[in-house]
PDB file of N, CA, C and O in Angstrom:
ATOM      1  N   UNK A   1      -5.029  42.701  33.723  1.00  0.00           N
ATOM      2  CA  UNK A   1      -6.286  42.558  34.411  1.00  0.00           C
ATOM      3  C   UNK A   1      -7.175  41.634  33.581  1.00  0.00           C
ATOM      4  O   UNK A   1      -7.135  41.782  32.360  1.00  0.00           O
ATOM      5  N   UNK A   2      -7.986  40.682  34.107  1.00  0.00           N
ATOM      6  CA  UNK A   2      -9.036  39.857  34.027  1.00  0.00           C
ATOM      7  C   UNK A   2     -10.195  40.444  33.474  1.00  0.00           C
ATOM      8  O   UNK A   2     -10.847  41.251  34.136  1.00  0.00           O
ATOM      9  N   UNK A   3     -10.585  40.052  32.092  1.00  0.00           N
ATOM     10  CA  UNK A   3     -11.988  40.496  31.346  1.00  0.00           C
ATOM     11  C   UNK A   3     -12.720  39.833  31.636  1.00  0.00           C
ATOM     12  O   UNK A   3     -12.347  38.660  31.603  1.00  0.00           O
ATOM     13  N   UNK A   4     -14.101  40.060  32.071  1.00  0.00           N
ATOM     14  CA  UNK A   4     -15.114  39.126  32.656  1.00  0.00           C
ATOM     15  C   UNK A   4     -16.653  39.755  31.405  1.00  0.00           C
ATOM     16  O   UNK A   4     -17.077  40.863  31.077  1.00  0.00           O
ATOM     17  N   UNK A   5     -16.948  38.633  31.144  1.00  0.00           N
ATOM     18  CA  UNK A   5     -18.350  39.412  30.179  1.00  0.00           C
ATOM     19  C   UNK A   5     -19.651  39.064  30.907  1.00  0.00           C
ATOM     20  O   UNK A   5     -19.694  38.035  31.581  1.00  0.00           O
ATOM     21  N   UNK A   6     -20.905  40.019  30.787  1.00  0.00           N
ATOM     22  CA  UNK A   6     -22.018  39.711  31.637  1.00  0.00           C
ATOM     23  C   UNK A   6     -22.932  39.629  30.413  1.00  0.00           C
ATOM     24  O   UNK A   6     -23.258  40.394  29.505  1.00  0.00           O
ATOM     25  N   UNK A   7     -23.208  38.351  30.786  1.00  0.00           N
ATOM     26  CA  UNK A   7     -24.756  38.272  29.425  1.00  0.00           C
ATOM     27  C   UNK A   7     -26.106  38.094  30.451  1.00  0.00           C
ATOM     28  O   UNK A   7     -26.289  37.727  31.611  1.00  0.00           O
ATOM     29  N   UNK A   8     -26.938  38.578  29.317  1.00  0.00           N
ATOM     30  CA  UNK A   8     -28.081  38.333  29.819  1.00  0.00           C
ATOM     31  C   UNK A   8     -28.178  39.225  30.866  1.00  0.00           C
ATOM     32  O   UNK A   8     -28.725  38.836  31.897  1.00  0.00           O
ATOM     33  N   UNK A   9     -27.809  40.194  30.805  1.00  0.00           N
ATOM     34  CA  UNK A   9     -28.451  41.354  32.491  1.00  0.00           C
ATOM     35  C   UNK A   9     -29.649  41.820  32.612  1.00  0.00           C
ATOM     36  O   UNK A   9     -29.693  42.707  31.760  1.00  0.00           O
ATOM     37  N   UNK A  10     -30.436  41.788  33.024  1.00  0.00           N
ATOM     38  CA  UNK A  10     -32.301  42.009  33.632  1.00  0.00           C
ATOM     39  C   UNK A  10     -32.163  43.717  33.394  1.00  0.00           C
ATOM     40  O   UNK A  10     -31.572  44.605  34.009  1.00  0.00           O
ATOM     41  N   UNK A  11     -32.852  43.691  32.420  1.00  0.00           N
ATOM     42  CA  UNK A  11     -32.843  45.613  31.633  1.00  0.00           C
ATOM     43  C   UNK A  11     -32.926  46.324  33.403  1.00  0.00           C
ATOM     44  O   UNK A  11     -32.276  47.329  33.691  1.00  0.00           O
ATOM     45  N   UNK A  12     -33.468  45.885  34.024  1.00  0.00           N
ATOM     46  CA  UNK A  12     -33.902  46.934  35.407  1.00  0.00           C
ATOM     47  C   UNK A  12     -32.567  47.061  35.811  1.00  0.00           C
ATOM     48  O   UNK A  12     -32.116  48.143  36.186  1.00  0.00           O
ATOM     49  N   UNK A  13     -31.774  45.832  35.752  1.00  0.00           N
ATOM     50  CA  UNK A  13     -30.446  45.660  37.004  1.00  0.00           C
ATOM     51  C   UNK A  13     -29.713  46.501  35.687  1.00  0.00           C
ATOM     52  O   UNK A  13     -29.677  47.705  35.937  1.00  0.00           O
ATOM     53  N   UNK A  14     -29.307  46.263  34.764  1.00  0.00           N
ATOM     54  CA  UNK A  14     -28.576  47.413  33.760  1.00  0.00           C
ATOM     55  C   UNK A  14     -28.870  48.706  34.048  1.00  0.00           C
ATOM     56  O   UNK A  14     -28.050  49.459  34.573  1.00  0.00           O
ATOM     57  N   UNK A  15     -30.152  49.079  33.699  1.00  0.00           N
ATOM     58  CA  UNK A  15     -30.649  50.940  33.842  1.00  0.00           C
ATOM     59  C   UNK A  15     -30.135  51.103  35.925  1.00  0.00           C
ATOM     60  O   UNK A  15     -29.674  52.177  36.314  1.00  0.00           O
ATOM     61  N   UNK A  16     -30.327  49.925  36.928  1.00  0.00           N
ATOM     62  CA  UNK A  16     -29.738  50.558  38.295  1.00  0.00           C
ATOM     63  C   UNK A  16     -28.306  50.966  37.719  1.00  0.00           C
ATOM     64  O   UNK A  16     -28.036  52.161  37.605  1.00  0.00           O
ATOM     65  N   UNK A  17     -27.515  50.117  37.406  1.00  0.00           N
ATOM     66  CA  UNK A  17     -26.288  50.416  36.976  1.00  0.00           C
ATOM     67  C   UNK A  17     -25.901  51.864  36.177  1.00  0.00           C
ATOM     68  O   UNK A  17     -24.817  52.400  36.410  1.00  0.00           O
ATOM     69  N   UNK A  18     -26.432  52.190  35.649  1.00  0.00           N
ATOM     70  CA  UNK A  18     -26.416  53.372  34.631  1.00  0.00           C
ATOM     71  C   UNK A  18     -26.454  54.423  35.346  1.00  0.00           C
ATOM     72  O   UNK A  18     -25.625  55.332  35.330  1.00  0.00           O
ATOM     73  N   UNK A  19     -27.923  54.306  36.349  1.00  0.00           N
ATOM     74  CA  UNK A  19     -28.430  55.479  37.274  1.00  0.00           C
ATOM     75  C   UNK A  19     -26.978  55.547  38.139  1.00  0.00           C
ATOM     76  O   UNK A  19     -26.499  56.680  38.159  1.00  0.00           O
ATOM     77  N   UNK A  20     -26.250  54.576  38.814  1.00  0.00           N
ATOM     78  CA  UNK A  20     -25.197  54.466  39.943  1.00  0.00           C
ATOM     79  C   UNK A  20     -23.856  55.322  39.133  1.00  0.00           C
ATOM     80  O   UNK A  20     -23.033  55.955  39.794  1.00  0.00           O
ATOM     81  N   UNK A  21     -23.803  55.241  37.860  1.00  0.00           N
ATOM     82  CA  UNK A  21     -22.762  55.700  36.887  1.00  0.00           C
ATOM     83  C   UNK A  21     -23.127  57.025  36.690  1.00  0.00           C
ATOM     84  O   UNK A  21     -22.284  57.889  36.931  1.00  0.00           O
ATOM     85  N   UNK A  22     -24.167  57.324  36.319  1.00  0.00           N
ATOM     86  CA  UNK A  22     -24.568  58.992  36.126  1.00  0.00           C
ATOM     87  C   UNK A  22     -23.971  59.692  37.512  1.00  0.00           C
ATOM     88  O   UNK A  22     -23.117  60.568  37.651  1.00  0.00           O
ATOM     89  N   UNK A  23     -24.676  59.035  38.374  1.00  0.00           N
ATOM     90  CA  UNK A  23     -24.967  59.821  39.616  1.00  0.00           C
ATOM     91  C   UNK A  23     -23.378  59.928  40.489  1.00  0.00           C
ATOM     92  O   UNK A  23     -23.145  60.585  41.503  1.00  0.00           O
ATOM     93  N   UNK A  24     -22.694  59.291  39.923  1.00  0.00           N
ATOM     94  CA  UNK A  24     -21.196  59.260  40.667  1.00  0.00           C
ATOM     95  C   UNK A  24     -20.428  59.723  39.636  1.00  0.00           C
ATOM     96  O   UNK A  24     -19.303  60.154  39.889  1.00  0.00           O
ATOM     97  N   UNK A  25     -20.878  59.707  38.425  1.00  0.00           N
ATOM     98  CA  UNK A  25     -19.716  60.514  37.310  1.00  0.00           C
ATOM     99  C   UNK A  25     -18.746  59.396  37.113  1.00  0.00           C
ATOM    100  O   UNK A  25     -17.545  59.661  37.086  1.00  0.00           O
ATOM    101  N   UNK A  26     -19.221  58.006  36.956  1.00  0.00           N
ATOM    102  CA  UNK A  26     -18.013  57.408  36.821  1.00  0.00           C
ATOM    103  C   UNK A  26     -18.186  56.680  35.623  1.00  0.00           C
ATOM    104  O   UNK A  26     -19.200  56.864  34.950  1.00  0.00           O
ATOM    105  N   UNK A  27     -17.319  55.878  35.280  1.00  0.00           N
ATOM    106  CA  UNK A  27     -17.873  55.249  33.776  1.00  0.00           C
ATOM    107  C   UNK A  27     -18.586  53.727  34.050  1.00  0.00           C
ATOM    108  O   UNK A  27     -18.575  53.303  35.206  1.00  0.00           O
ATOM    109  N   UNK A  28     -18.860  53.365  33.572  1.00  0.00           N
ATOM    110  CA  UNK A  28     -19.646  52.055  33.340  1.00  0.00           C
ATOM    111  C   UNK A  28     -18.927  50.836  34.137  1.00  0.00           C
ATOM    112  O   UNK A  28     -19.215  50.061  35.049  1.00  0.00           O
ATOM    113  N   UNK A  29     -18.203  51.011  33.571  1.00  0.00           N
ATOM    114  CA  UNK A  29     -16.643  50.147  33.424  1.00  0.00           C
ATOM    115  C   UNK A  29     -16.318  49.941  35.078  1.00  0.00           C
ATOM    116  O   UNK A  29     -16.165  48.855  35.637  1.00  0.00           O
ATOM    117  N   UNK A  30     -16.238  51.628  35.866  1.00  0.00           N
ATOM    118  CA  UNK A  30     -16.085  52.187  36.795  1.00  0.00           C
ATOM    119  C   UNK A  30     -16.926  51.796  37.877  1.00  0.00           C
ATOM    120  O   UNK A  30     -16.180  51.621  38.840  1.00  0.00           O
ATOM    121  N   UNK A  31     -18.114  51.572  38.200  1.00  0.00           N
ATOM    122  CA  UNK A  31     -19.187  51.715  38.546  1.00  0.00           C
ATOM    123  C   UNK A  31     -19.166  50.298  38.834  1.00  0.00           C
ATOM    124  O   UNK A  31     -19.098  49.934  40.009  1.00  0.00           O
ATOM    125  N   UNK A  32     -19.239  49.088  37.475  1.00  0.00           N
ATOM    126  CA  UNK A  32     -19.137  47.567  38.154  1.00  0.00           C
ATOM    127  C   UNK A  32     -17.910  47.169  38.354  1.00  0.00           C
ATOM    128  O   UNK A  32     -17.694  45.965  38.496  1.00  0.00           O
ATOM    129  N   UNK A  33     -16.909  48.068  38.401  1.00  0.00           N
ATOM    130  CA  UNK A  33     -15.992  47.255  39.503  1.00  0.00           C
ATOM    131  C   UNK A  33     -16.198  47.737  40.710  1.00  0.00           C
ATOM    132  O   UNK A  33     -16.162  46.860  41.572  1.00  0.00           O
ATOM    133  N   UNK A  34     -16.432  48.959  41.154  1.00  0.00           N
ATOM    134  CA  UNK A  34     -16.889  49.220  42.648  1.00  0.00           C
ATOM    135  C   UNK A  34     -18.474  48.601  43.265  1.00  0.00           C
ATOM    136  O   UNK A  34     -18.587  48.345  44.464  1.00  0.00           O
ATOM    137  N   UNK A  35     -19.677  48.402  42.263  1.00  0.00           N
ATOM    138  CA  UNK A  35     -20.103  47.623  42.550  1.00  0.00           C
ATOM    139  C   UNK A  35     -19.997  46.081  43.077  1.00  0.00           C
ATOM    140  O   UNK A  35     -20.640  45.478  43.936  1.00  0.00           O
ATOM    141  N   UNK A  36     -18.794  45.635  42.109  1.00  0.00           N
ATOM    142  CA  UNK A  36     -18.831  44.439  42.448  1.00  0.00           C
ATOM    143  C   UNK A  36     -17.553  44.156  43.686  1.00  0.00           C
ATOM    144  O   UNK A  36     -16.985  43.080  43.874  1.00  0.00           O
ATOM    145  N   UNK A  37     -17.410  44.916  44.126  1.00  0.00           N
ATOM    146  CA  UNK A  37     -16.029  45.381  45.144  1.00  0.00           C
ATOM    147  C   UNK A  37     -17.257  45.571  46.808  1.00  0.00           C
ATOM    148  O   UNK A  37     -17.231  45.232  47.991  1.00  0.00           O
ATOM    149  N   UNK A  38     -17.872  46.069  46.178  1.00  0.00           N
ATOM    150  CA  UNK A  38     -18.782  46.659  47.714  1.00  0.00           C
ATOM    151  C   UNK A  38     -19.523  45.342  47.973  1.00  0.00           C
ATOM    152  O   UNK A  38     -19.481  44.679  49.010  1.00  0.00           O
ATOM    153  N   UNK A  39     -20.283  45.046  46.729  1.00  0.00           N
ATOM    154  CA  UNK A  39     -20.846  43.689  47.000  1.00  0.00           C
ATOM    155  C   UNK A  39     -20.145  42.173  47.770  1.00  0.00           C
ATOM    156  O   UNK A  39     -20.615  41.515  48.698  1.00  0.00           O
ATOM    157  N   UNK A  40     -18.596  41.906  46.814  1.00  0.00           N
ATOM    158  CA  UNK A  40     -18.470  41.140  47.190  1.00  0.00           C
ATOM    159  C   UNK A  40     -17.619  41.400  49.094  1.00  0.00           C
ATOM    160  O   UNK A  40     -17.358  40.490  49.880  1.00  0.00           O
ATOM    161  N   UNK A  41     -17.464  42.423  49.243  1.00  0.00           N
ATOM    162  CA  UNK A  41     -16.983  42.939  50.935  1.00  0.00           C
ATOM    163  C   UNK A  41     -18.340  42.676  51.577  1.00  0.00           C
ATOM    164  O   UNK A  41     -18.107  42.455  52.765  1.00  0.00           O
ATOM    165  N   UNK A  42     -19.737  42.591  51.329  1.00  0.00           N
ATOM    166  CA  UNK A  42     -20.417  42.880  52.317  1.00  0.00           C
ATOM    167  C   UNK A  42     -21.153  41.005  52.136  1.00  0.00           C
ATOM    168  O   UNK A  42     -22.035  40.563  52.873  1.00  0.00           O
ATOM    169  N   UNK A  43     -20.625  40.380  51.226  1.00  0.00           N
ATOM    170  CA  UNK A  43     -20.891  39.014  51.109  1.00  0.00           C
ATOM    171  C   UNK A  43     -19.367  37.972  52.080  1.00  0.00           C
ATOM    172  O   UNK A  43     -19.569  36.927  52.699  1.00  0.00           O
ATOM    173  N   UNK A  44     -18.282  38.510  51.965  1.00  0.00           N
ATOM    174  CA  UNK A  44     -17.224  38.238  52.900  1.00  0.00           C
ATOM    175  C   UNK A  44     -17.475  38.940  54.456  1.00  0.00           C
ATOM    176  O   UNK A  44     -16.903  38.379  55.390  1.00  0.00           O
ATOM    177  N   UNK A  45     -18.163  39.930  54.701  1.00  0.00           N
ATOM    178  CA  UNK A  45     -18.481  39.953  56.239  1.00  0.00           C
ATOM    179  C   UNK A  45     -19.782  38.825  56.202  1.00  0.00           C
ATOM    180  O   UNK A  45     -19.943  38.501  57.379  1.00  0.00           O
ATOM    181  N   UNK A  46     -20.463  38.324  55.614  1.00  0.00           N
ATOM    182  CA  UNK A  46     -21.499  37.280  56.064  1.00  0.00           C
ATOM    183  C   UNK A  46     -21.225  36.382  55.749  1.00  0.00           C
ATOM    184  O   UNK A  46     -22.094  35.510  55.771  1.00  0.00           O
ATOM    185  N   UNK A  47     -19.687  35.987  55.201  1.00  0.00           N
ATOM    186  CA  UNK A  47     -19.051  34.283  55.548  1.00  0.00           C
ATOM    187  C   UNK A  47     -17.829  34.501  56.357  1.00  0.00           C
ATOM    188  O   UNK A  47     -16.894  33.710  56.476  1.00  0.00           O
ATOM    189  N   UNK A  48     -17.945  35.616  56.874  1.00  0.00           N
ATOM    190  CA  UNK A  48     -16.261  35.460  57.660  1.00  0.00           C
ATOM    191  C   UNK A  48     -16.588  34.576  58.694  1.00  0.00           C
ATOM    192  O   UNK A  48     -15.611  34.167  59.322  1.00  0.00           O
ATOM    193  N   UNK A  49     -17.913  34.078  59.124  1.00  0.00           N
ATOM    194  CA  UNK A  49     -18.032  33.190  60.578  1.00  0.00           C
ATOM    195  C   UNK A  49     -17.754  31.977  60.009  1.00  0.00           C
ATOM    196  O   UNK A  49     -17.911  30.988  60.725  1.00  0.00           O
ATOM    197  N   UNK A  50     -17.358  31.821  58.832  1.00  0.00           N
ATOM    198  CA  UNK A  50     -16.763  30.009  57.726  1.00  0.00           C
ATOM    199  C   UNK A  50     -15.023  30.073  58.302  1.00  0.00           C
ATOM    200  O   UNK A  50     -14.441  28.998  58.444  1.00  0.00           O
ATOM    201  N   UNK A  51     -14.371  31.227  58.570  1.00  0.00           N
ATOM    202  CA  UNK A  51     -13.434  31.669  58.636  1.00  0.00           C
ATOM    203  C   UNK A  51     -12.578  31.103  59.852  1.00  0.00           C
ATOM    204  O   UNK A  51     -13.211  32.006  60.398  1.00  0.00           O
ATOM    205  N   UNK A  52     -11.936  30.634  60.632  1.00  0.00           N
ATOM    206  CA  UNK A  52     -11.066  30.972  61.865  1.00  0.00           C
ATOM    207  C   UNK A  52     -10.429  32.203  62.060  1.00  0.00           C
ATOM    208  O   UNK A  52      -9.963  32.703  61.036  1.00  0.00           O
ATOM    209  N   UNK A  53     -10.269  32.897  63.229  1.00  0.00           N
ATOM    210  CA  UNK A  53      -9.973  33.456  63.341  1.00  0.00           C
ATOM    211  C   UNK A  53      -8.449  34.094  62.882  1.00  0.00           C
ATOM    212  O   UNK A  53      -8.306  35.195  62.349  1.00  0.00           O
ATOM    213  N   UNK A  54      -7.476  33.252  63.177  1.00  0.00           N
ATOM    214  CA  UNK A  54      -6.355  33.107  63.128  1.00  0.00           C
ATOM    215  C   UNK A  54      -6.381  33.374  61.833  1.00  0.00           C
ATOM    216  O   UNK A  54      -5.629  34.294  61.511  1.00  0.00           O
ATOM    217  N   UNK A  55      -7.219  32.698  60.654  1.00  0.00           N
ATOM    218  CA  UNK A  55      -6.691  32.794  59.363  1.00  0.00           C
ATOM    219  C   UNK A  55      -7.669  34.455  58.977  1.00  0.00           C
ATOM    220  O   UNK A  55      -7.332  35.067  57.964  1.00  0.00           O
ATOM    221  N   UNK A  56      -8.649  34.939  59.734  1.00  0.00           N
ATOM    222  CA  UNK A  56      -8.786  36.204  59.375  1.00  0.00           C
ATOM    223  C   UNK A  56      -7.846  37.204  60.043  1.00  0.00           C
ATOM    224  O   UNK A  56      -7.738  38.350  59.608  1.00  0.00           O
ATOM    225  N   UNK A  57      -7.187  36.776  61.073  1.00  0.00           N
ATOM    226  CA  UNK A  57      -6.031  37.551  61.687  1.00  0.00           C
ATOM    227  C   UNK A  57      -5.020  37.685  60.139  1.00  0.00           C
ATOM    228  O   UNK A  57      -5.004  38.780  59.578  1.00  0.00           O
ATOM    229  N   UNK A  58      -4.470  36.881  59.729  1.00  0.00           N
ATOM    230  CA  UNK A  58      -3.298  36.160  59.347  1.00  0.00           C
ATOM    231  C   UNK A  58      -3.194  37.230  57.690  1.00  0.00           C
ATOM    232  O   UNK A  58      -2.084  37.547  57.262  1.00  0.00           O
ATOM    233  N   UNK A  59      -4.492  37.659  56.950  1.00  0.00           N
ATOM    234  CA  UNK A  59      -4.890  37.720  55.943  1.00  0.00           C
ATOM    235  C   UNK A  59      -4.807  39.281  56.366  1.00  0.00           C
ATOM    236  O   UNK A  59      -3.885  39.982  55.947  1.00  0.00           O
ATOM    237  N   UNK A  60      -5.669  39.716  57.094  1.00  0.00           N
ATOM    238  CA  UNK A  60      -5.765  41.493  57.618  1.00  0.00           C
ATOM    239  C   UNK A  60      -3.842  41.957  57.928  1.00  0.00           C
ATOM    240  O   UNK A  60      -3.410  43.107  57.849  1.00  0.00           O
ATOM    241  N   UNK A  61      -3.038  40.776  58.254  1.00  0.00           N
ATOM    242  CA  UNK A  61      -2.055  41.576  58.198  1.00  0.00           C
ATOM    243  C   UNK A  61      -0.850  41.294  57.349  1.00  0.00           C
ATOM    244  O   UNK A  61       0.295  41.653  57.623  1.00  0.00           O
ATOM    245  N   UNK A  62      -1.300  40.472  56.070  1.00  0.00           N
ATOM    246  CA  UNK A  62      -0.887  40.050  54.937  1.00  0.00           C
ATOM    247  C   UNK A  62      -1.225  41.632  54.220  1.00  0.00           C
ATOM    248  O   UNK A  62      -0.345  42.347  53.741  1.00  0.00           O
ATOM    249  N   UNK A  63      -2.921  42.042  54.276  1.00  0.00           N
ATOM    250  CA  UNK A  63      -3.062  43.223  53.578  1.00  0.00           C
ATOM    251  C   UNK A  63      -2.370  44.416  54.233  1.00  0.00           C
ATOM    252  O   UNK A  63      -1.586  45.080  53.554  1.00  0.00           O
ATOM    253  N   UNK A  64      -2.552  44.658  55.206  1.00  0.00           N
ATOM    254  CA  UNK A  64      -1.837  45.447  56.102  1.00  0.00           C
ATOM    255  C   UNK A  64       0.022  45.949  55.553  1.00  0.00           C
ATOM    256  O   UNK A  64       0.493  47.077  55.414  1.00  0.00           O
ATOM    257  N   UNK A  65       0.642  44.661  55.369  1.00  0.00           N
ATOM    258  CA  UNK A  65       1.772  44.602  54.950  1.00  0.00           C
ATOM    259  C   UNK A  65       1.810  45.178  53.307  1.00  0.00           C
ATOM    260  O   UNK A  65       2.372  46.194  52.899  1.00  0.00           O
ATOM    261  N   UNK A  66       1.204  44.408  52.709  1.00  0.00           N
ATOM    262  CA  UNK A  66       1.286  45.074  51.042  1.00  0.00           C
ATOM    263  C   UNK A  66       0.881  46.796  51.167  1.00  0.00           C
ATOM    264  O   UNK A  66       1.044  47.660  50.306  1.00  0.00           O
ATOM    265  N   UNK A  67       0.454  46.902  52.191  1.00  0.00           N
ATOM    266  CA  UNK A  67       0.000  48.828  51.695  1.00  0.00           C
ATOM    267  C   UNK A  67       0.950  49.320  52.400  1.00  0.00           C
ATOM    268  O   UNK A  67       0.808  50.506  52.694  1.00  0.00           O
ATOM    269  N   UNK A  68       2.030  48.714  52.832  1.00  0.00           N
ATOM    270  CA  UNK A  68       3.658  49.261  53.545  1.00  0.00           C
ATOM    271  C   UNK A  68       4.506  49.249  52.421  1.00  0.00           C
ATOM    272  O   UNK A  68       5.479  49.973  52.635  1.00  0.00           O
ATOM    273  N   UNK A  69       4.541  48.565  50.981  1.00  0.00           N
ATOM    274  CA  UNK A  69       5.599  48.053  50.383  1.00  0.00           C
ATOM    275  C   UNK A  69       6.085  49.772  49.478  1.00  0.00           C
ATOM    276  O   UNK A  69       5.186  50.561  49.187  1.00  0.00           O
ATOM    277  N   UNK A  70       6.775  49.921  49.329  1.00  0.00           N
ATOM    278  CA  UNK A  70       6.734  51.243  48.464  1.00  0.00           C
ATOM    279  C   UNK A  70       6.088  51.107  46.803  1.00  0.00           C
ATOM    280  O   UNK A  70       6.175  49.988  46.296  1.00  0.00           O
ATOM    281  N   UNK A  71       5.551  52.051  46.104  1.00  0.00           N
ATOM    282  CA  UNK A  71       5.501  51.578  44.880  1.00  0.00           C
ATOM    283  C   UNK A  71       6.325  51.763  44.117  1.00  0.00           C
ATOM    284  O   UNK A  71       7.022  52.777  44.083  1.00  0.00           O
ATOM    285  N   UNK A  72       6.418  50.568  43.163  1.00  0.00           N
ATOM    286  CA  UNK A  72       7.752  50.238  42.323  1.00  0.00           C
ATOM    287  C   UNK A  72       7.610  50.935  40.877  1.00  0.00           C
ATOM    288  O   UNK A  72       6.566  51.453  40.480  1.00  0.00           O
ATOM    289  N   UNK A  73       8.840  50.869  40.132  1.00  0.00           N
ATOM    290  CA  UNK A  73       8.672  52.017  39.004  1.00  0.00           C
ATOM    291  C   UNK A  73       7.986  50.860  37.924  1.00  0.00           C
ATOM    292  O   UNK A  73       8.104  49.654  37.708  1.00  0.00           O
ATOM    293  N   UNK A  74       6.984  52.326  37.252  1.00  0.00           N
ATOM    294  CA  UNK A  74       6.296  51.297  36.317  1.00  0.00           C
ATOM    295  C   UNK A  74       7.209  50.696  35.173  1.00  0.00           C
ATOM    296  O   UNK A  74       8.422  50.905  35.195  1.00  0.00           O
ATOM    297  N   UNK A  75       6.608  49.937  34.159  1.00  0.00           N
ATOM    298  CA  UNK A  75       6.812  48.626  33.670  1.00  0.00           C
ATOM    299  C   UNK A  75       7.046  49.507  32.204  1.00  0.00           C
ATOM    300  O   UNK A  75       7.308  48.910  31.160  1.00  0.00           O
TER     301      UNK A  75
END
């Protein structure tokens, strides 16, 4: 997995983060990847109209297919 570092975060937008981590029991760590998971889903429904259809067809059953595959033995 991909390490990403955040500098410079606005003390307010850190302490929201903290409050979102307390309040769900999750860790830090936890918290901005589902943050940044919810965020970037609700920024892809307000460019899917950049999209054709066909290629949002094409992609929904690309994902569709990977959650059919069985899981493989770990590594």
């Amino acid at each position: 997995m991909t390490d990403l570092l955040l500098r410079d975060i606005d003390p307010i937008l850190a302490d929201r983060i903290r409050r979102v981590s307390v309040a769900r029991g999750w860790t830090q760590h936890e918290t901005i990847l589902r943050l940044l998971e919810q965020g970037l889903f609700a920024s892809e429904h307000e460019v899917r109209s950049g999209f054709e259809d066909s290629e949002v067809d094409a992609l929904a059953e690309a994902i569709a297919a990977l959650k059919d595959v069985p899981a493989g033995k770990g590594f």
